[in-house]
N, C-alpha and C positions, 0 to 999 in steps of 0.2 A: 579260486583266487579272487577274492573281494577286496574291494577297495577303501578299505579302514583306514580316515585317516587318525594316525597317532603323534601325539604331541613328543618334538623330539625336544623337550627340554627336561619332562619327567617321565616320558616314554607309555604315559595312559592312553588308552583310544581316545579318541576327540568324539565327547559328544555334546550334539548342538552347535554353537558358532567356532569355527577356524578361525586362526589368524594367522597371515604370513608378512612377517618382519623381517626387515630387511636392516641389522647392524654390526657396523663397519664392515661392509660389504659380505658377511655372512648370511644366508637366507636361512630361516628358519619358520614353520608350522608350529602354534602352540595353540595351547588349549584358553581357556579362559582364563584360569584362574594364573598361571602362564605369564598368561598377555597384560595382566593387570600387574604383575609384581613387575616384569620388563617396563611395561609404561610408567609405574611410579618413580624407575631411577632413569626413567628417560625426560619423565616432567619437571619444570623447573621450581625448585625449592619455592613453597610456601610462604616461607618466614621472612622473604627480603622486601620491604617497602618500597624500594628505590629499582625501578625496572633496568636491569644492566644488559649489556648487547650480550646475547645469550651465545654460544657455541653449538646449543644445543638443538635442534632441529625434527621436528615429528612430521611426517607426512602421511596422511593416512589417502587409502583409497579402496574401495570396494570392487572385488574382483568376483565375478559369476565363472566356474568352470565346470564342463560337463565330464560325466564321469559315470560309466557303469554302476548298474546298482551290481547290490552286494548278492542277489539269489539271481546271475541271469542264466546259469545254468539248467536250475530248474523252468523254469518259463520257457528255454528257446524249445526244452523238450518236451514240456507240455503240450505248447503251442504246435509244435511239428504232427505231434501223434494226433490231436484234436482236429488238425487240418486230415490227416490220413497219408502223409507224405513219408516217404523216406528219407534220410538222411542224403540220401546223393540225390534226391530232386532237389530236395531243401541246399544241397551241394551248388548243382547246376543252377539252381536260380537266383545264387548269391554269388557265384564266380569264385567259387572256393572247392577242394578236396572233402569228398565225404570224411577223411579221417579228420578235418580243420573241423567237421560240424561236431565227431563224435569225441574231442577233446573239449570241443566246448562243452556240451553237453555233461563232461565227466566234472567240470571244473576245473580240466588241467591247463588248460588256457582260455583266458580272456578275451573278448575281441577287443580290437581295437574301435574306436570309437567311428570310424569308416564303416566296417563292417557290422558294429552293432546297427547302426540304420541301416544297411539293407537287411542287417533282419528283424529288425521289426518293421518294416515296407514291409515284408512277403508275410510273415508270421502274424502281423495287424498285434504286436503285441509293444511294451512299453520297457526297453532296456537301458536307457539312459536321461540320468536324474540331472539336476544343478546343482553345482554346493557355488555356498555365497560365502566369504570369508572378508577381512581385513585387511589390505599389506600396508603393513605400515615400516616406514622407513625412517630410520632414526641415526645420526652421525653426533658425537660427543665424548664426553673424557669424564662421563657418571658413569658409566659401563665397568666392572673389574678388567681390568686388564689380563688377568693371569687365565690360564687353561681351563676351562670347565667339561664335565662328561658331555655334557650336548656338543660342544664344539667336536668331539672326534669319534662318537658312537654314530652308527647309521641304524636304527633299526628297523627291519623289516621280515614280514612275518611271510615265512614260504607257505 
């Protein structure tokens, strides 16, 4: 189970820069190409000379979040057999069920970001990356008003 993120506005995987927007109090994950057509009808019209008290509002902020890479199943098993350990040492020295180690292992569960440091403390291996994204927060009436498929799809890949 890796951790892809995918753009829930046309539902691609996101590769290279994230952005998480936040309008009218909707959060959303988009991709680039995304982020740019959202930000076009969130920027204020081009064509007017005369600067008017806008409605509109953009805030942008850069957000660093840590997050398992995407193979740490293969690594926490490499790493175990390379050491010469069993899965219930590797168990006991992480304060977990040997079967917690051998789901990890299988990919059928993730650890959590707790538990990925302690195993790479004991394993000396490398399970959790940074993704750096955008949130930008935007309130206005250039937005459609009416229903769109991002607004009620969630998707996510088991």
């Amino acid at each position: 189970m890796s951790k892809v993120l995918y753009c829930e506005m046309c539902g691609q995987p996101i590769q290279g820069k994230a952005y998480r927007v936040i309008i009218e109090g909707a959060e959303m994950i988009l991709c680039e190409r995304c982020f740019m057509s959202v930000k076009a009808k969130l920027a204020p019209p081009k064509k007017e000379k005369k600067p008017k008290p806008s409605k509109q509002r953009v805030a942008k902020k850069k957000v660093v979040e840590e997050v398992v890479v995407e193979d740490y199943a293969r690594r926490v098993r490499e790493a175990r057999e390379r050491l010469g350990m069993s899965r219930r040492e590797l168990g006991m020295k992480v304060g977990e069920h040997e079967s917690v180690i051998k789901r990890i292992e299988l990919g059928r569960l993730q650890p959590d970001l707790e538990l990925a440091k302690k195993l790479e403390r004991v394993l000396g291996i490398q399970l959790i990356k940074k993704v750096e994204y955008e949130e930008v927060e935007g309130t206005g009436t250039q937005i459609p008003k009416e229903l769109t498929l991002g607004d009620i799809v969630v998707i996510r890949k088991d």
